[in-house]
C-alpha positions in Angstrom: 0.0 0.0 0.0 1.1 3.9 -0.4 1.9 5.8 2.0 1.6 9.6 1.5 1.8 12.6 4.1 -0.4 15.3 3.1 -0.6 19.0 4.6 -4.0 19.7 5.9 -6.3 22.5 4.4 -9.6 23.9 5.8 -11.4 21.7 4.0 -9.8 18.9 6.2 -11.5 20.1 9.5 -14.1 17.5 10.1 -11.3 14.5 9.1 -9.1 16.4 11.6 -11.3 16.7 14.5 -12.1 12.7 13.8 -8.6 11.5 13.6 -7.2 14.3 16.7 -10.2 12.8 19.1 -9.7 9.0 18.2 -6.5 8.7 18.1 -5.9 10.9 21.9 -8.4 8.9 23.2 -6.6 5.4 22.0 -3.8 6.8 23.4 -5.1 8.0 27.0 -7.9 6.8 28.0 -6.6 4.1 29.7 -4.5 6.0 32.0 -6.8 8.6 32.5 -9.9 9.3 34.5 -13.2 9.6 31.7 -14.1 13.1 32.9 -10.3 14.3 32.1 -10.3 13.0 28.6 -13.6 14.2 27.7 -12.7 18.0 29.3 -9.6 17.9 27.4 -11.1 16.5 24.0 -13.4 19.3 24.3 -11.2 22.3 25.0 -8.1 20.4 22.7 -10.5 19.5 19.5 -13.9 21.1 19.0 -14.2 22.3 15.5 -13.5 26.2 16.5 -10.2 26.2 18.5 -9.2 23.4 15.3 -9.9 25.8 12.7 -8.0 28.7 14.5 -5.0 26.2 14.7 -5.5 25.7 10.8 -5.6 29.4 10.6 -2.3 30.1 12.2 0.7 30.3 9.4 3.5 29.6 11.7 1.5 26.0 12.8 0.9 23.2 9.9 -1.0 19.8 10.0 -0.4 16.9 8.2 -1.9 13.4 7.6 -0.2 10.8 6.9 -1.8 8.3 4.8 -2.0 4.5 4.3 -3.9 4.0 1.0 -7.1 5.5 1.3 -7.2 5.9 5.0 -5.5 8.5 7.7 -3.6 6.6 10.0 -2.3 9.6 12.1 -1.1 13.4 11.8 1.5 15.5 13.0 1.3 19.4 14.1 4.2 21.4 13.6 4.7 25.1 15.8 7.2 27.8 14.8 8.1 31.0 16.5 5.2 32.2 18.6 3.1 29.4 18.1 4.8 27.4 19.7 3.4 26.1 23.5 6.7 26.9 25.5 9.1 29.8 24.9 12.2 28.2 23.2 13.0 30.9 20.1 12.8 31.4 16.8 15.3 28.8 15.5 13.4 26.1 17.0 10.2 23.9 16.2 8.0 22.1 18.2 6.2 19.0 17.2 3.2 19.4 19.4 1.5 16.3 18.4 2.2 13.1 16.4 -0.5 10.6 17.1 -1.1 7.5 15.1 -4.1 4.8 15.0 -3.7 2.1 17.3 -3.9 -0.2 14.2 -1.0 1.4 12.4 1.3 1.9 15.3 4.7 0.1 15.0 4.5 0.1 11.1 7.2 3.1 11.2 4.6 5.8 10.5 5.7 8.2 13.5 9.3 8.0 12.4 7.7 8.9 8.8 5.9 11.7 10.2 8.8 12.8 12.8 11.3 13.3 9.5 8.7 15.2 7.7 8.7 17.6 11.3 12.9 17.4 10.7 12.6 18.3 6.8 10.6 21.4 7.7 12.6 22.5 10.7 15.7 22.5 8.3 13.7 23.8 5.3 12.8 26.7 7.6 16.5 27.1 9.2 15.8 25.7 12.4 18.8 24.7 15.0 16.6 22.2 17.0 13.1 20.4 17.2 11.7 19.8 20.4 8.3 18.4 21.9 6.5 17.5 24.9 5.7 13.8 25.9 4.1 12.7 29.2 6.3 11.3 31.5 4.2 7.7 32.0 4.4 7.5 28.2 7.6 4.9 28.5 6.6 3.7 24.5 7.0 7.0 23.2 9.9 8.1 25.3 11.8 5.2 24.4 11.2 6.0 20.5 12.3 9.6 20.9 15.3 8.8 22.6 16.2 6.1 19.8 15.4 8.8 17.6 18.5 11.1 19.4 16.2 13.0 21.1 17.4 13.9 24.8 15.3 15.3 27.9 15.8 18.8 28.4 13.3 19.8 31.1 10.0 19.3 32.0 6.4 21.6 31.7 3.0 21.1 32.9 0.1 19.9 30.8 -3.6 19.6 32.1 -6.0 16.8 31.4 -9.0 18.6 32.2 -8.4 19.8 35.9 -5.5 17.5 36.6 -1.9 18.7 36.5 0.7 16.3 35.0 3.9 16.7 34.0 5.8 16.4 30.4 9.3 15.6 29.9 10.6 18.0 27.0 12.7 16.2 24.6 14.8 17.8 21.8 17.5 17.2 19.0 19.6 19.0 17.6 19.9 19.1 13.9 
């Protein structure tokens, strides 16, 4: 099957709010309390705060594809956009999420080189993201990726407070 990645347009929206809810969900619902998924699904991915992301020039989506059908996205941030401080010669991959039933197929290091390409298209030093600390799968892929910790920032599930690690590589 082809696999394609795709930058996401307005007309995407709907497909983007579909993939963004199922694949967070897949992801953290098994580790989280119902009531803190659903708060953040709400505030993260109704259709309105989505198409202001889509709006933004210094933030892109893309899908990656597996024939027909999305199997995950990435979102890229640059300069301001970006959800911590960390410059101008830096970009953040703020999410990379995949379809349970297309994880550990090498999608996400698909996606995480076309995050890489753009950083260095765009004269970027570094990339960086945020993954939760209790997320030992995905920690383990960034680090054999080359990505090392560099601190740590808060990120709310609903109401409750937990804590990222901030990984980043040089490039």
């Amino acid at each position: 099957m082809t696999t394609i990645i795709k930058q996401c347009t307005h007309r995407d929206l709907s497909k983007l709010q579909e993939i963004s809810i199922q694949t967070f969900t897949e992801t953290f619902r098994d580790q989280n309390t119902p009531e803190s998924i659903e708060a953040y699904l709400e505030r993260a991915f109704n259709l309105g705060q989505l198409e202001k992301e889509l709006s933004n020039t210094s933030s892109q989506f893309y899908f990656v594809f597996v024939g027909e059908e999305v199997a995950g996205y990435l979102k890229v941030n640059m300069n301001e956009s970006q959800s911590e401080e960390m410059g101008n010669d830096v970009l953040e991959i703020e999410r990379i999420y995949m379809k349970r039933n297309y994880q550990k197929r090498g999608l996400g290091k698909y996606l995480l080189n076309k995050a890489i390409d753009i950083a260095i298209k765009e004269n970027k030093k570094k990339v960086w993201l945020g993954v939760w600390e209790k997320n030992e799968n995905a920690i383990a892929f960034y680090k054999k990726l080359g990505f090392v910790q560099t601190g740590s920032h808060s990120f709310f599930m609903g109401d409750e407070e937990q804590t990222d690690f901030i990984m980043t590589l040089s490039i």
